[in-house]
N, C-alpha and C positions, 0 to 999 in steps of 0.2 A: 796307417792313418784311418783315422774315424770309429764306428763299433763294430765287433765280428757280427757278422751274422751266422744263426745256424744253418746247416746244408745239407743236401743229398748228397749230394756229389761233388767233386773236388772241379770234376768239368763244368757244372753247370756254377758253381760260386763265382769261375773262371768269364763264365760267359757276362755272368750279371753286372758281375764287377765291369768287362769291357763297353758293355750296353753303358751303364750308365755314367764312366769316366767320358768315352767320347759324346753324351750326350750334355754332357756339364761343358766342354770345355767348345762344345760348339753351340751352345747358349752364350759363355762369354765371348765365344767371338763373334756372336752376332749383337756384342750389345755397343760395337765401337759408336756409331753413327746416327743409330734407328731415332726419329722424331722424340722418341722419349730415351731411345740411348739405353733401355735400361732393361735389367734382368728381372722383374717385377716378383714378389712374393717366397724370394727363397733366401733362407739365410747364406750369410756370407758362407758360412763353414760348410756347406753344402756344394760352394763351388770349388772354394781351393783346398790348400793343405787345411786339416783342423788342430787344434789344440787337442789335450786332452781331455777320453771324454767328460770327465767331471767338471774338468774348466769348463767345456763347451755348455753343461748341464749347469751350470755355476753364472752362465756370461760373462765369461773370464774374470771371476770375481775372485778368482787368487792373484792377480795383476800381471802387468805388464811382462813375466818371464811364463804366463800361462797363454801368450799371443801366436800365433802360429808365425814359423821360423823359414826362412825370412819373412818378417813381414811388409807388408805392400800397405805406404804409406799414401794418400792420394794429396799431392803437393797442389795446393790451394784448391783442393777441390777435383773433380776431372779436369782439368783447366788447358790438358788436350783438346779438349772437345766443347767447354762453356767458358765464358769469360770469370775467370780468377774469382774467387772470394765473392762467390756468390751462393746464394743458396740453391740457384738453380745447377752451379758447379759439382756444390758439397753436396746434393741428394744424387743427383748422376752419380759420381761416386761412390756411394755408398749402395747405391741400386745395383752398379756393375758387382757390388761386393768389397770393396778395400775395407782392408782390414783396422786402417785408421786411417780419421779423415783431416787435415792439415787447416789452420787459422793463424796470422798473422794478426797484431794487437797494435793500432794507435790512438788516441786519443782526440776527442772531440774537445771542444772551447769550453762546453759545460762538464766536462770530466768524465763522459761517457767514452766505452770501450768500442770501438767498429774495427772490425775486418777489410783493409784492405794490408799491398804487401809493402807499402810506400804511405806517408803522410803524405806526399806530394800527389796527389790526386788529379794531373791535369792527363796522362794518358790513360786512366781505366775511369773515367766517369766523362759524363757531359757537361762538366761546371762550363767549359769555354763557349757551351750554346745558351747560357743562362745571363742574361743581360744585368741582371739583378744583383749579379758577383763580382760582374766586371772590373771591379774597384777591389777585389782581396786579391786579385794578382800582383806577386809579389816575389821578391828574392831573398833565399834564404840562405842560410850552411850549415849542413844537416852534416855531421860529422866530416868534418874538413872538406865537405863537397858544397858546390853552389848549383843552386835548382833557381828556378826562374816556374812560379805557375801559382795552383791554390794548393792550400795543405788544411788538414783535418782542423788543426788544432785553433785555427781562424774561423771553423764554422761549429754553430751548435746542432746537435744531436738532430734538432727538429730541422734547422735548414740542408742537412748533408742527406734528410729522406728525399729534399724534392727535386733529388741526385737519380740518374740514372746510371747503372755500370756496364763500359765497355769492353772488348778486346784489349788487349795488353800490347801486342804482337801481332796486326793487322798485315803486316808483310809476311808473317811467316802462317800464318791460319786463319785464311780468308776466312774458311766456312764459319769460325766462330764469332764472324760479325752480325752473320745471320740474327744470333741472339741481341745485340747491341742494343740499349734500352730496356729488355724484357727487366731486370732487377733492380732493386733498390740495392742500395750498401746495408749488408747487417749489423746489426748490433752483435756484440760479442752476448749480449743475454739473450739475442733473439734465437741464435744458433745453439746455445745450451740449451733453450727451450726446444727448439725443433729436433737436437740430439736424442731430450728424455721421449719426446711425442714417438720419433723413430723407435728408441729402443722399446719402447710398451709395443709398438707393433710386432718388432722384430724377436720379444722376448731374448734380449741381452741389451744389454746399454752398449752404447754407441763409443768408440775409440776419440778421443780428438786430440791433436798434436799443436802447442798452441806460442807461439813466441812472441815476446815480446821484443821489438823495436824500437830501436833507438831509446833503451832506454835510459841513458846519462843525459843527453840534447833535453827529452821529455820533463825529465826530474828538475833540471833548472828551467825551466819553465811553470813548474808549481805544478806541473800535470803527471806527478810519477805512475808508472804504469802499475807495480806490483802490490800496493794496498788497493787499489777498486777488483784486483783481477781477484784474488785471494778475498776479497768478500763474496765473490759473484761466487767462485769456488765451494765456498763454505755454505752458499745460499742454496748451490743444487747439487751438495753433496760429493762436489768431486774433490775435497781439500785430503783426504785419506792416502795412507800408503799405499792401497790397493785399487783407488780412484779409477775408472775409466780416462785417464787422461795424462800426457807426458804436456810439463814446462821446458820451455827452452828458450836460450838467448846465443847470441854473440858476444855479450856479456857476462864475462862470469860474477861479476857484482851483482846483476840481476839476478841470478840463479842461486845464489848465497843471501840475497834478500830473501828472495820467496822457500828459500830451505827454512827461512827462520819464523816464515807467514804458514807455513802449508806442510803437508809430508806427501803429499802428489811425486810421484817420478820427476825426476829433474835431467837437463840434456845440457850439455857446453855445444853450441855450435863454433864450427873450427872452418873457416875459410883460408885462402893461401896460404901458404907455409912462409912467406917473409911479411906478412900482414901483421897488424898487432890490433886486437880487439879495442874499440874506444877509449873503452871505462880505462883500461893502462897508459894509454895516449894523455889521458885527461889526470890520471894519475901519476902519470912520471913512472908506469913498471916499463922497465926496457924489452921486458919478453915476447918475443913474435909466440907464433901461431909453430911455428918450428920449434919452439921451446916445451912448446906445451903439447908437442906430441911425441918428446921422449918418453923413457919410462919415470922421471921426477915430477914431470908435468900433469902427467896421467896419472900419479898417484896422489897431485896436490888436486885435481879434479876430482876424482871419487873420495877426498875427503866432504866432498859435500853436493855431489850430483853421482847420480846411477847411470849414465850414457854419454856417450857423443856423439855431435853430426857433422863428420868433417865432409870437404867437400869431397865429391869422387878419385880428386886426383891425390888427393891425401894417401888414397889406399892402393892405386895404381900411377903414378906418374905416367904422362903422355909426353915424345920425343916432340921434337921441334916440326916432327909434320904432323903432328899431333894425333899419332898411335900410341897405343895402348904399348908400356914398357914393363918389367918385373916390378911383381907387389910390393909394396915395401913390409915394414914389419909389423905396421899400426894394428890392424887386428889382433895378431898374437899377444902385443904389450897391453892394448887395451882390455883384452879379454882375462890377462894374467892379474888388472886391477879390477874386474868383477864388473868391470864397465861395457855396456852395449854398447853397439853401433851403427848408426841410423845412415849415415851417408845420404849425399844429393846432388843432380837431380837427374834421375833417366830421362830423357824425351824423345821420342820417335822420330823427330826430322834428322835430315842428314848434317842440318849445319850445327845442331847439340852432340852430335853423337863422336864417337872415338874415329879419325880417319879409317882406320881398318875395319869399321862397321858400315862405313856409309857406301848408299849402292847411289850408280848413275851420277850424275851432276847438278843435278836439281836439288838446291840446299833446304827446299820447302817438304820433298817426297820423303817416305820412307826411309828410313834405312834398315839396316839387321836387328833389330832392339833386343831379339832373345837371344842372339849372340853375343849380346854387350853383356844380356844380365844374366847370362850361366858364368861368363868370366868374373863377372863381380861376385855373383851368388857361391861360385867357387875358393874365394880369400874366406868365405864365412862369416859375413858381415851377418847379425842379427835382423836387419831390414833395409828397406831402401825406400826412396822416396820418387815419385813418378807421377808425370804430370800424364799417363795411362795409364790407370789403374786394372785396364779390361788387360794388354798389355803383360802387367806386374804380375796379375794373377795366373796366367795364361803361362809366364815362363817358370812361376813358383810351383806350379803345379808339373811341368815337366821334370823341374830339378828336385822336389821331391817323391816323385816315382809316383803321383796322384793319379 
């Protein structure tokens, strides 16, 4: 990994190399918490595994197979450690170093694009202290489910700024209440633009992982997601095959849309195996989520997406006490259709993680995370997704020999 350098001697390249590995990966570990959280000034490639070097000299502008392996995808952001789908999230993130940074897409009333991971906005923002809104609470069915709260597509662009974003998960991480209020909700242009501002600093453009949400509910409502996303695309240059940016849904209709808007990387997200993705519910396909991860199903997917992101358990099944049991075969089958594998989500409490990972009884504390993620990193998944990204890096750099 990385460039040779030349040398005197075999001991002293020896020495250089150990000086500066453990000085990198004890930079990442002091960036869990710090007031800024962050590893300031160094490129990502510089902390974990690199790409290669021409990619690296390139800003991985040969695409998404020049991404260093696995890659550490930062699931809404650091969102360990700031509240979700913020930009105060996604630059954490990205400071720590992740290698790509993660966006959810719903729609506003006036057709704009915002990042949160839900339309249903009453647990990650302050609408319920806003007297003013009072009156858009409301009950809806957002894909066979009923939500009682406010939801995007009831406010416009300009009323959803004089929004503040919360914590998600206030029982499970106090500390990121701390932040509560500090951010507005972004636009999904706000964050392309803060992507290109990053990557001129960081000299490579910025990675982003981007899905769109409910988007069958969306589309009959006249507010379809993938023609605004695939202009905004085209406007900052990420619509290419070699784009800094992977698409992805739950929907394979949406991903088959924007194959035909875009030539951007494209991802199938794969939740339970007796689940069936909307778009087929609304369609009448009888095919679960089990169907589509035989080897017929994976090869009707890379007829027209490059990845998937199933959920963890897709790739390892967990027993009834919910330990970790024999891989299954998804990797191998997927990999034999030319298809990546993004899988979701790591997170460091004990009550996310594998029983045979989690330490003590305190479902909020730690558990083993780099023992989860050398077992996963071990099936050969091409990345993974983690709401720590300091974390992600931290185990990717052991299981690559960094």
């Amino acid at each position: 990994m990385g460039t040779q350098e030349s040398r005197q001697s075999q001991d002293a390249k020896g020495a250089n190399e150990q000086d500066r590995t453990t000085g990198r990966r004890a930079l990442l570990g002091a960036a869990v918490l710090g007031a800024g959280g962050a590893v300031l000034g160094l490129p990502a490639a510089a902390r974990a595994g690199e790409a290669a070097p021409e990619a690296k000299a390139a800003g991985h502008s040969g695409g998404y197979r020049s991404l260093p392996v696995p890659t550490i995808i930062a699931h809404r952001g650091a969102s360990g450690y700031r509240p979700e789908h913020t930009l105060g999230s996604y630059q954490l993130a990205l400071d720590m170093g992740a290698h790509v940074v993660e966006q959810d897409l719903v729609p506003t009333k006036d057709g704009h694009l915002v990042c949160r991971h839900e339309n249903d906005i009453t647990g990650t923002t302050d609408v319920a202290a806003h007297p003013e809104f009072a009156g858009r609470k409301t009950t809806k069915v957002v894909d066979g489910v009923t939500y009682t709260g406010w939801f995007t597509e009831d406010f416009t662009l300009a009323e959803l700024k004089t929004l503040r974003a919360k914590e998600r998960i206030p029982g499970n991480r106090q500390e990121n209440t701390l932040y509560d209020g500090r951010w507005e909700i972004p636009s999904f242009e706000e964050v392309l633009r803060w992507a290109e501002k990053e990557g001129r600093k960081r000299g490579r453009r910025v990675w982003l992982h981007v899905e769109t949400k409910h988007p069958t509910y969306f589309r009959k409502l006249g507010l379809g997601l993938e023609e605004p996303l695939a202009k905004l695309l085209r406007r900052y240059d990420r619509h290419r095959k070699n784009s800094p940016v992977f698409l992805q849904s739950f929907e394979p209709s949406s991903i088959q849309r924007l194959n035909r808007l875009v030539d951007s990387p494209l991802v199938v997200l794969l939740s339970g195996a007796a689940t069936r993705p909307w778009d087929f519910v609304e369609a009448g396909d009888p095919r679960t989520v089990a169907d589509l991860v035989k080897p017929a199903g994976l090869a009707w997917i890379a007829s027209f997406a490059n990845g998937i992101g199933p959920t963890l358990d897709l790739i390892i099944p967990r027993d009834s006490g919910g330990n970790l049991t024999t891989p299954t075969t998804l990797v191998a089958d997927a990999h034999a259709e030319k298809l990546i594998l993004h899988p979701y989500t790591l997170r460091n409490e004990n009550t996310f993680l594998p029983a045979n990972f989690r330490k003590g009884t305190d479902p909020n504390a730690y558990g083993d995370s780099f023992g989860a993620l050398k077992v996963y990193f071990d099936t050969g998944i091409d990345g993974i997704f983690t709401d720590n990204p300091d974390t992600g890096l931290l185990a990717h750099a052991d299981f690559v020999g960094d």
